[in-house]
Backbone as a ProteinNet text record, in pm:
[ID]
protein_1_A
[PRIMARY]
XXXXXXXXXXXXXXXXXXXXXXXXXXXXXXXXXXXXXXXXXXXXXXXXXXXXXXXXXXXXXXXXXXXXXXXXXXXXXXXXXXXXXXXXXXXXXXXXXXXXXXXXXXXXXXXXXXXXXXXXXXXXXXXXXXXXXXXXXXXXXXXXXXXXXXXXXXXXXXXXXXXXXXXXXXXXXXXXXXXXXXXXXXXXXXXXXXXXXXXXXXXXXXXXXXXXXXXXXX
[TERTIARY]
1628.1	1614.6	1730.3	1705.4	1798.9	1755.4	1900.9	1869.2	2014.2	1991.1	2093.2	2093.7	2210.5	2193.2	2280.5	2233.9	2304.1	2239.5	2386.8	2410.7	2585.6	2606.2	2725	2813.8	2975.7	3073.7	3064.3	3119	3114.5	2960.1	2830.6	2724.2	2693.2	2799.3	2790.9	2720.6	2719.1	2695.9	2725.5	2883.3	2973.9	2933.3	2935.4	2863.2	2754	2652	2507.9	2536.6	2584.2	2604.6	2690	2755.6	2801.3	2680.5	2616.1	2546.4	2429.9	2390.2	2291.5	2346.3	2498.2	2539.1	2539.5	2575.3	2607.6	2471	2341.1	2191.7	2137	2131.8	2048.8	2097.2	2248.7	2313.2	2338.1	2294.4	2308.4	2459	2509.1	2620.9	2624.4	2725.2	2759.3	2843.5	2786.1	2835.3	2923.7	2984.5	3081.7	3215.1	3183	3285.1	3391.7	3454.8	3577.4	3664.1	3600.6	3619	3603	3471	3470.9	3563.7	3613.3	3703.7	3813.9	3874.3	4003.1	3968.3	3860.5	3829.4	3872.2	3792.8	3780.7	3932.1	4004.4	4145.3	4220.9	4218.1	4324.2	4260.6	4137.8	4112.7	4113.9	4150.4	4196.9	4107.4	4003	3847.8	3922.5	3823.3	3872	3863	3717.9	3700.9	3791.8	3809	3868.2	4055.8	4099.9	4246.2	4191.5	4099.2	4095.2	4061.8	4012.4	3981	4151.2	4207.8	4350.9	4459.1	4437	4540.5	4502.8	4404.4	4338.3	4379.3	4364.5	4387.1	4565.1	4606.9	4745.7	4789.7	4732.1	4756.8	4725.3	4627.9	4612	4500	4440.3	4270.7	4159.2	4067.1	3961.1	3861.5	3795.8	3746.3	3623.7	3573.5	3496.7	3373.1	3236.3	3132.5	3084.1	3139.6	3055.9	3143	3288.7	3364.9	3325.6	3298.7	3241.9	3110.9	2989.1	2875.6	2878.4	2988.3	3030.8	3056.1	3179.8	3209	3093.7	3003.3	2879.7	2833.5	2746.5	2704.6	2754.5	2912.2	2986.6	2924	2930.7	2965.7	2791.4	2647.5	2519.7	2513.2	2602.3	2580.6	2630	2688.4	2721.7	2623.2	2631	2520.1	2450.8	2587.6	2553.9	2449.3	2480.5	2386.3	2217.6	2167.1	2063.9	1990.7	1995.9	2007	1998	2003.7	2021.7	2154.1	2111.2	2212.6	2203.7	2330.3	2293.6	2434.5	2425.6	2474.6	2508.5	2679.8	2736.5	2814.5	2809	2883.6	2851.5	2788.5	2729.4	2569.8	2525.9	2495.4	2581.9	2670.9	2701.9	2660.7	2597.7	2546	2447.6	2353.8	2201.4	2211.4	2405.2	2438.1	2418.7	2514.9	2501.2	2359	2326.6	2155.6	2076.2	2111.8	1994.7	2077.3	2187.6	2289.4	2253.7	2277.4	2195.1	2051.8	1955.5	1818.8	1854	1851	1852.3	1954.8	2059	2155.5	2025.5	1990.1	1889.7	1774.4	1736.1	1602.6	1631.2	1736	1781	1802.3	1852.9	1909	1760.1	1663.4	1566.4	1560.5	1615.7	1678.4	1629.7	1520	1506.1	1472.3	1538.8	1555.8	1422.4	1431.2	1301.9	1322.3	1445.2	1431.1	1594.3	1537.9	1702	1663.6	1767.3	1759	1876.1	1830.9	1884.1	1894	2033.1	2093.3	2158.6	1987.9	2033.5	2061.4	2214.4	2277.8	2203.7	2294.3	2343	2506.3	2485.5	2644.6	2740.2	2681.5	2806.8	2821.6	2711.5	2759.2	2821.3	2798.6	2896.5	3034.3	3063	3218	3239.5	3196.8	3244.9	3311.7	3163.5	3180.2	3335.5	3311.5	3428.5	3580.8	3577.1	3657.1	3764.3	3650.9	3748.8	3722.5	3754.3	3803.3	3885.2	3926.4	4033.9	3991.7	4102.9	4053.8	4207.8	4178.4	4265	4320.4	4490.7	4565.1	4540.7	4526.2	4543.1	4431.7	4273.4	4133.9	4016.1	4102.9	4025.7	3875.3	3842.3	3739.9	3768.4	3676.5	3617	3647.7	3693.5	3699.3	3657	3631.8	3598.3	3682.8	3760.8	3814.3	3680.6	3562.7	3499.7	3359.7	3349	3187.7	3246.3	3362.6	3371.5	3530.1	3579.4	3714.1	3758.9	3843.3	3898.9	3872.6	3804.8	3825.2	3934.8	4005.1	4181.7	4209	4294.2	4310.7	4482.6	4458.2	4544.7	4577.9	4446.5	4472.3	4329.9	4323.5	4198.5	4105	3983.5	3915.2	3878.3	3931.8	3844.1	3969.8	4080.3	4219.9	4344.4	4295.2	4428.2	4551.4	4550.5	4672.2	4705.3	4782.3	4844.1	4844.2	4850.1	4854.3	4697.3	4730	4594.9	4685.9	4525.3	4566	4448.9	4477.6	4394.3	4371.7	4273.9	4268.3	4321.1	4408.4	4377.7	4272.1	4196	4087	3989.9	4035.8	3943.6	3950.1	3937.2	3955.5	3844.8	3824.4	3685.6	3730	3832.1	3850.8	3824.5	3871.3	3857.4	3712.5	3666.7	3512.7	3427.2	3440.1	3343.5	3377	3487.6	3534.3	3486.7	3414.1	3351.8	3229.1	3153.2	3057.1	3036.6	3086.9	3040.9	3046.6	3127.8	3098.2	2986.7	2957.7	2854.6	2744.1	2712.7	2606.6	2566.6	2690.4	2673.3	2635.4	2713.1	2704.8	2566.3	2634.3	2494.9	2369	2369.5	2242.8	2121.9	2150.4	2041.5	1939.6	2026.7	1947.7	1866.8	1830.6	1797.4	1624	1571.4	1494.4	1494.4	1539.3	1546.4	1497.2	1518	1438	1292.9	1274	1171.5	1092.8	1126.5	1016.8	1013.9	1104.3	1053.6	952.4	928.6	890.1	955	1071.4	1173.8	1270.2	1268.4	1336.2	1252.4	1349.9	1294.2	1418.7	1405.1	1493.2	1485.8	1624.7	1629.6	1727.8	1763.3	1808.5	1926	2022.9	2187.6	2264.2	2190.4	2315.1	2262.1	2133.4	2145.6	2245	2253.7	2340.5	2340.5	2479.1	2441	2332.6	2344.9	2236.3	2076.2	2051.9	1928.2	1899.4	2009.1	2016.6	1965.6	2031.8	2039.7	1909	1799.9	1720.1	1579.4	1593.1	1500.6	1548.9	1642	1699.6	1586	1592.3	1500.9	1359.1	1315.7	1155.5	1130.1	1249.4	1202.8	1205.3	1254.9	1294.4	1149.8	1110	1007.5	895	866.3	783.9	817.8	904.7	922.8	906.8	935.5	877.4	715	641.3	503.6	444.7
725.7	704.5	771.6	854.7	909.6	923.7	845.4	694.3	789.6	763.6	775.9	640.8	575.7	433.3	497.1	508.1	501.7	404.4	375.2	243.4	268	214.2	248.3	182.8	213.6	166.9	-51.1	-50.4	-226.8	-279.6	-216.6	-238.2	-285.6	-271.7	-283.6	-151.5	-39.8	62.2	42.3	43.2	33.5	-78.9	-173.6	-313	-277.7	-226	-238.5	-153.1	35.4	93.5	91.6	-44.8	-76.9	-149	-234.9	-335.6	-217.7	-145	-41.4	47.3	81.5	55.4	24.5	-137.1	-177.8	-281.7	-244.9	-328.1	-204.5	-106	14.8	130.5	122.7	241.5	361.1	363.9	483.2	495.2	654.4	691.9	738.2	622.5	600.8	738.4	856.6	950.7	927.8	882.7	855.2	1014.4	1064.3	1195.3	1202.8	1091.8	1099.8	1088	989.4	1028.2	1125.4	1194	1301.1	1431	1416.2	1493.4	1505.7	1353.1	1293.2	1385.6	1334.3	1387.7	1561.5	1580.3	1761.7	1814.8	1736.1	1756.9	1788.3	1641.8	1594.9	1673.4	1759.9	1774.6	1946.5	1992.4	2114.6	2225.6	2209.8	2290.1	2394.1	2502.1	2601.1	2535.2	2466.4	2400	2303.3	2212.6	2086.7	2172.1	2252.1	2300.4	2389	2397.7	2445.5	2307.3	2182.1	2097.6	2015.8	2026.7	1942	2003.7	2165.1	2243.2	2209.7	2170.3	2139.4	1993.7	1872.1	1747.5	1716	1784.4	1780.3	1816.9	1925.8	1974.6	1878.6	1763.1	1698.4	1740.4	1840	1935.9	1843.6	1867.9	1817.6	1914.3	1831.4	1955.7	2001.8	2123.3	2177.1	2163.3	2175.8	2118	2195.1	2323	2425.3	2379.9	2327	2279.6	2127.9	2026.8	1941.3	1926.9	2022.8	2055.1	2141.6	2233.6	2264.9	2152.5	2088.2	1951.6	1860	1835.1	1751.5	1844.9	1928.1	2059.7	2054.5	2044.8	2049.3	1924.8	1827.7	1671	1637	1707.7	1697.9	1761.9	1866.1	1923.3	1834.3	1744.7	1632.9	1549.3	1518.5	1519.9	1318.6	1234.2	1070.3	1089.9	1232.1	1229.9	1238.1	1246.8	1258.7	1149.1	1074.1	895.3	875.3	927.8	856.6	873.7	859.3	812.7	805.6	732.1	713.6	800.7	812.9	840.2	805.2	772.3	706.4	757.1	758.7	780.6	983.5	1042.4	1165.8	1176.2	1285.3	1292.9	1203.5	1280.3	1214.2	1306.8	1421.5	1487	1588.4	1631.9	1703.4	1823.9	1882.7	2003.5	1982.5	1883	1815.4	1807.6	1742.1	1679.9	1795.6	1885	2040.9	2122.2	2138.7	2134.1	2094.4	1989	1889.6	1916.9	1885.1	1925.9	2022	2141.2	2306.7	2337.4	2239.5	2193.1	2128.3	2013.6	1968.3	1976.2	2060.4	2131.7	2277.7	2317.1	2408.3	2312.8	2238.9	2171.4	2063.1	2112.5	2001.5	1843.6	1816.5	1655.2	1628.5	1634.4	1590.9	1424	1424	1246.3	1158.1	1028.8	966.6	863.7	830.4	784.9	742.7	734.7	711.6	536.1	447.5	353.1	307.3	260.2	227.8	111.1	32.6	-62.6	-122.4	-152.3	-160	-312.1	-283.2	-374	-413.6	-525.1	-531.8	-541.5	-473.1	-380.7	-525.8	-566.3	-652.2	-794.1	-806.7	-910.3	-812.7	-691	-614.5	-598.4	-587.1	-610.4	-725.8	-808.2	-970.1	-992.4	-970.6	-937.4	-882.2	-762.2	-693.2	-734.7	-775.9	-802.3	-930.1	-1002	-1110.8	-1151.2	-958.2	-955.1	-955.7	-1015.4	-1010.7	-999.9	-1029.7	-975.5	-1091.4	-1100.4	-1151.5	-1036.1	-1020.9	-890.5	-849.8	-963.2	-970.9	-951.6	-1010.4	-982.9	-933.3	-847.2	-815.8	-906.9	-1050.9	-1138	-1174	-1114.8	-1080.1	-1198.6	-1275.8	-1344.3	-1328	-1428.7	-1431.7	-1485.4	-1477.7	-1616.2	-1715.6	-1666.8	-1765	-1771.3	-1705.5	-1745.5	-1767.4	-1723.6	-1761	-1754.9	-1899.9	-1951.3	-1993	-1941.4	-1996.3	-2170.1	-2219.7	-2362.5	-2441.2	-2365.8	-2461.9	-2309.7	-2378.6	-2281.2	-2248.8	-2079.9	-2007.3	-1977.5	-2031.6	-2018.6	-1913.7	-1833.5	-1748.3	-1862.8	-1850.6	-1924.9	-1873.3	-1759.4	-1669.2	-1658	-1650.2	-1600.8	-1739.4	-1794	-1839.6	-1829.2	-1645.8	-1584.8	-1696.7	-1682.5	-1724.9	-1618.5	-1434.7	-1356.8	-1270.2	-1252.8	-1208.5	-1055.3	-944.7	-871.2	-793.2	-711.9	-695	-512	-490.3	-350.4	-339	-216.2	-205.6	-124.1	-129.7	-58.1	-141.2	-295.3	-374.3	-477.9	-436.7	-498.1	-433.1	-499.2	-472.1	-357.4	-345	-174.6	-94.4	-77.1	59.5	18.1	-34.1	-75	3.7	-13.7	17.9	167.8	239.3	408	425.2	360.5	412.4	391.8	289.3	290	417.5	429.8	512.8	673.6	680	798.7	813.1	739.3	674.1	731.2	677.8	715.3	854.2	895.3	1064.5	1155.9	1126.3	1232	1197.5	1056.4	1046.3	981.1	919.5	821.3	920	1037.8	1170.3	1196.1	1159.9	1136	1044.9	920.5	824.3	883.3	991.6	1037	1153.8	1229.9	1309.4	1354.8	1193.7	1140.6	1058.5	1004	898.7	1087.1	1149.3	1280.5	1323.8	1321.4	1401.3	1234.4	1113.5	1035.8	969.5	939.3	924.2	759.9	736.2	637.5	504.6	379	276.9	197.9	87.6	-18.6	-134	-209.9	-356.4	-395.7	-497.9	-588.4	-614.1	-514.7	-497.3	-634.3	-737.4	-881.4	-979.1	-940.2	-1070.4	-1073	-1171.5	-1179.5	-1091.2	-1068.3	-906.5	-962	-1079	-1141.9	-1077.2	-1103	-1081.9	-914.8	-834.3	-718.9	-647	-657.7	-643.2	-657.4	-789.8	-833.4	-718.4	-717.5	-633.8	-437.8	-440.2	-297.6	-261.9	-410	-380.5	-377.7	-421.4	-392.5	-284.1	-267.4	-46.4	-8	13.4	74	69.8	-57.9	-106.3	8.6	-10	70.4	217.4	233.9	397.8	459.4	370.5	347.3	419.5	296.9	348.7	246.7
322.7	466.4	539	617.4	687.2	866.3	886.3	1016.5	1088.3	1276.6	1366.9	1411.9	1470	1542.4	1656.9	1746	1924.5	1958.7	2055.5	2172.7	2220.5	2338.2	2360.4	2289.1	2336.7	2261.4	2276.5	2142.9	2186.3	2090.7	2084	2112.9	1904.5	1829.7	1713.7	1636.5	1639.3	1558.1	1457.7	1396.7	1286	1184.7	1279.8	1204.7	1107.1	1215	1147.7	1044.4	1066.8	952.8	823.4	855.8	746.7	638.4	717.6	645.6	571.5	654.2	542.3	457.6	463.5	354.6	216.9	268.2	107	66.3	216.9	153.3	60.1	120.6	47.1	31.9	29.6	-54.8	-15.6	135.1	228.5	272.4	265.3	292.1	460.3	475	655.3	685.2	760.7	796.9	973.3	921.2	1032.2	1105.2	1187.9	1238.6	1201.3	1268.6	1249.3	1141.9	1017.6	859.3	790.7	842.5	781.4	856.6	977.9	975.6	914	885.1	831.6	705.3	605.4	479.1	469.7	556.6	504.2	532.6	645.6	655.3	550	448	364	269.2	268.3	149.2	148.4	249.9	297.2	271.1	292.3	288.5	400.4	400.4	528	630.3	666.3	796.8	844.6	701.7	739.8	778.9	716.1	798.7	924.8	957.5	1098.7	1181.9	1112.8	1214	1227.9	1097.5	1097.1	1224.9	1221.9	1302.6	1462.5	1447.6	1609.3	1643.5	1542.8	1538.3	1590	1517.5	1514.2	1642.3	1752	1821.3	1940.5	1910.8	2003.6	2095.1	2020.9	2108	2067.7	2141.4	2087.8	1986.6	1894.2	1780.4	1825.8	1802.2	1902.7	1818.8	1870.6	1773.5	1728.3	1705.7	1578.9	1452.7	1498.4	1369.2	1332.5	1445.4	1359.5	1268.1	1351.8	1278.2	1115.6	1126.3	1000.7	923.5	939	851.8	821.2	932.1	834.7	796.5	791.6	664.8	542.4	528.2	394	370.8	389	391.1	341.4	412.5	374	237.8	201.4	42.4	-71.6	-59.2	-156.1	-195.9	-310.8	-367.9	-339.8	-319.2	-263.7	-150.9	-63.5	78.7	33.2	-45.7	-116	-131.1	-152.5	-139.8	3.3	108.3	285.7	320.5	432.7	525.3	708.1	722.4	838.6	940	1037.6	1102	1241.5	1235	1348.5	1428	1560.6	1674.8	1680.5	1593.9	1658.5	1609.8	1663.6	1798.4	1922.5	2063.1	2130.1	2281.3	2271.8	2362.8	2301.2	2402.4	2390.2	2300.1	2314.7	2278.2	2092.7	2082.8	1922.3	1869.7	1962.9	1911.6	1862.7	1949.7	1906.9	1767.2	1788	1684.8	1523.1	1535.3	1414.4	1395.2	1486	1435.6	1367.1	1447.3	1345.3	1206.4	1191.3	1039.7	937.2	997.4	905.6	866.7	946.2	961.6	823.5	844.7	760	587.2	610.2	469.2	385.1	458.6	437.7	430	538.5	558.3	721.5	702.8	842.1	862.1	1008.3	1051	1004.8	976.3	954	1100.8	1130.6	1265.1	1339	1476.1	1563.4	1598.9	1563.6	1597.4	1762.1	1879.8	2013.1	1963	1993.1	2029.7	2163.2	2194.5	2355.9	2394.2	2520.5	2538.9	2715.9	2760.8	2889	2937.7	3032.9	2989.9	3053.8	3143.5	3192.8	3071.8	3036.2	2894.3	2828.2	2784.4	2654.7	2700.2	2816.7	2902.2	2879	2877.4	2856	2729	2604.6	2488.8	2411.7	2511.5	2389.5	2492.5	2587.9	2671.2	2629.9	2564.5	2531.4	2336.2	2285	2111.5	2081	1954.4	1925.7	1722.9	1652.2	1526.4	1446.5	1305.3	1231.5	1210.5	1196	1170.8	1014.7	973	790.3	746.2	752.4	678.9	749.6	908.4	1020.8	1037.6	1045.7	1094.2	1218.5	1339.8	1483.5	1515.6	1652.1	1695.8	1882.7	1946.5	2082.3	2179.9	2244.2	2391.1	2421.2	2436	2485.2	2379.6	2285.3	2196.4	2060.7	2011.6	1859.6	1844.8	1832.3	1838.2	1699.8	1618.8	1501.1	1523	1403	1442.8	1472	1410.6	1389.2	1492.9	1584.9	1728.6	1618.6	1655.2	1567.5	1417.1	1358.1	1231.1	1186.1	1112.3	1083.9	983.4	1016.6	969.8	834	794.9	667.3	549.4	611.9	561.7	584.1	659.6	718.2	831.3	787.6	858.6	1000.7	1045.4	1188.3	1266.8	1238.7	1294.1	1329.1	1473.2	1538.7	1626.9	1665.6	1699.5	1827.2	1901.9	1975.5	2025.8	2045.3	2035.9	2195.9	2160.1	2361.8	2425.7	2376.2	2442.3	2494.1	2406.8	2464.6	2573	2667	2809	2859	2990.4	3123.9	3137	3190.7	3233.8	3206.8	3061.1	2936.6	2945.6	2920.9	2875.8	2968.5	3097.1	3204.3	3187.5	3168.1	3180.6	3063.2	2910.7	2819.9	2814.7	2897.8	2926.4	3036.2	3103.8	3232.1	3115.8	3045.9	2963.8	2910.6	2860.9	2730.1	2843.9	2955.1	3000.6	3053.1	3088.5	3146.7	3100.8	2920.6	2829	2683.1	2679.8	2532.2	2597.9	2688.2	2688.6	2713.8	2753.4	2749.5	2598.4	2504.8	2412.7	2369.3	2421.2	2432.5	2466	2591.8	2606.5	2484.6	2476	2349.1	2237.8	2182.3	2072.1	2095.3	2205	2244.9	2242.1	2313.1	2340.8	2199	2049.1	1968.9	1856.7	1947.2	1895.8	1697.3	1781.7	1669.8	1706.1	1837.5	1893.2	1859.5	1828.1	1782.9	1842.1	1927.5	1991.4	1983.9	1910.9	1888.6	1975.2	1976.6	2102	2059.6	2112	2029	2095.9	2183.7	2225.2	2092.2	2030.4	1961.4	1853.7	1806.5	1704.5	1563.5	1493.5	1425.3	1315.8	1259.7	1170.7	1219.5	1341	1385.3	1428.8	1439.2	1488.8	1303.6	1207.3	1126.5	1098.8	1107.9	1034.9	1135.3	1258.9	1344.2	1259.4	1264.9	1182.3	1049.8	962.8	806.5	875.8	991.3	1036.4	1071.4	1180.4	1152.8	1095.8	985	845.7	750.4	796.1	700.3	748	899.4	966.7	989	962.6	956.1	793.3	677.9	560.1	554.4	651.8	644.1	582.3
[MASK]
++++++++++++++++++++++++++++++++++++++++++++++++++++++++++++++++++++++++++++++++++++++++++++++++++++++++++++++++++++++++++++++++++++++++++++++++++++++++++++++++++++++++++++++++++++++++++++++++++++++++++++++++++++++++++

């Protein structure tokens, strides 16, 4: 099965592609690892993407489309996979078709994780995380029972992203919409888009995830 999941930032992507993962063995093609990867591992591409990284540029997308190319010739990608946080504009999207269209791997489907944005501001607004066994916590939906103690670990120490506040949130949402949500039509036009209800809980997000799957199965 070889799966995209868009939804904006906050909306649980990472989550879900973890869980298909380690249910059915699909390798989570995540960008920014695989840039890290081809970096450290000093491929031609990956030291042209490191010399750019370092520099503080942004990597330009004939070099990230190279890096998944390397990254689709491995032989785990054979088995599925899914893919997170790119596709993030129309330019990518056409990009990719014509990579996988070439490599004989074409998509079986894009899964939308659609939110409501002012609950997903709420949401990620008030996260926080155990520093020690990273388990998600809320200010107002999911409180360590013992106030300051991790419910999974223990730790006493908690930590918080700064990105996660209303503010940042609304300036990545407002991105999110300018640049990726174009694909959203994209895929619905190449009849590939399938949408579950990214507020319910990830249990239930997860469990609507194995019904498309099932149905894109056949």
């Amino acid at each position: 099965m070889r799966l995209i999941i868009l939804g904006p930032p906050g909306a649980g992507k990472g989550t879900q592609a973890q869980r298909l993962v380690e249910k059915h063995g699909l390798v989570q093609l995540s960008t920014g690892d695989m840039l890290r990867d081809a970096a450290a591992a000093g491929t031609p591409v990956g030291k042209q993407a490191k010399a750019l990284m370092d520099q503080g540029s942004l990597v330009p997308d004939e070099v990230v489309i190279n890096i998944i190319s390397e990254r689709l010739d491995e032989p785990d990608v054979r088995k599925g996979f899914v893919l997170d946080g790119f596709p993030r504009t129309l330019k990518q999207a056409d990009a990719l078709e014509g990579l996988l269209a070439e490599k004989g791997l074409p998509l079986d489907g894009v899964i939308l994780l659609a939110v409501d944005d002012d609950a997903l501001v709420e949401r990620v607004g008030g996260r926080y995380t155990c520093a020690k066994c990273g388990e998600i916590y809320h200010d107002a939906n999911k409180k360590p029972a013992v106030e300051g103690v991790c419910d999974v670990c223990g730790s006493h120490e908690f930590k918080r992203r700064a990105d996660d506040n209303a503010e940042t949130m609304r300036t990545r949402l407002h991105a999110f919409y300018k640049d990726t949500s174009p694909l959203v039509g994209y895929y619905y036009a190449k009849g590939r888009l399938r949408t579950v209800d990214g507020m319910a809980t990830p249990e239930k997000v997860a469990a609507a995830i194995e019904d498309v799957m099932g149905e894109l199965k056949g």
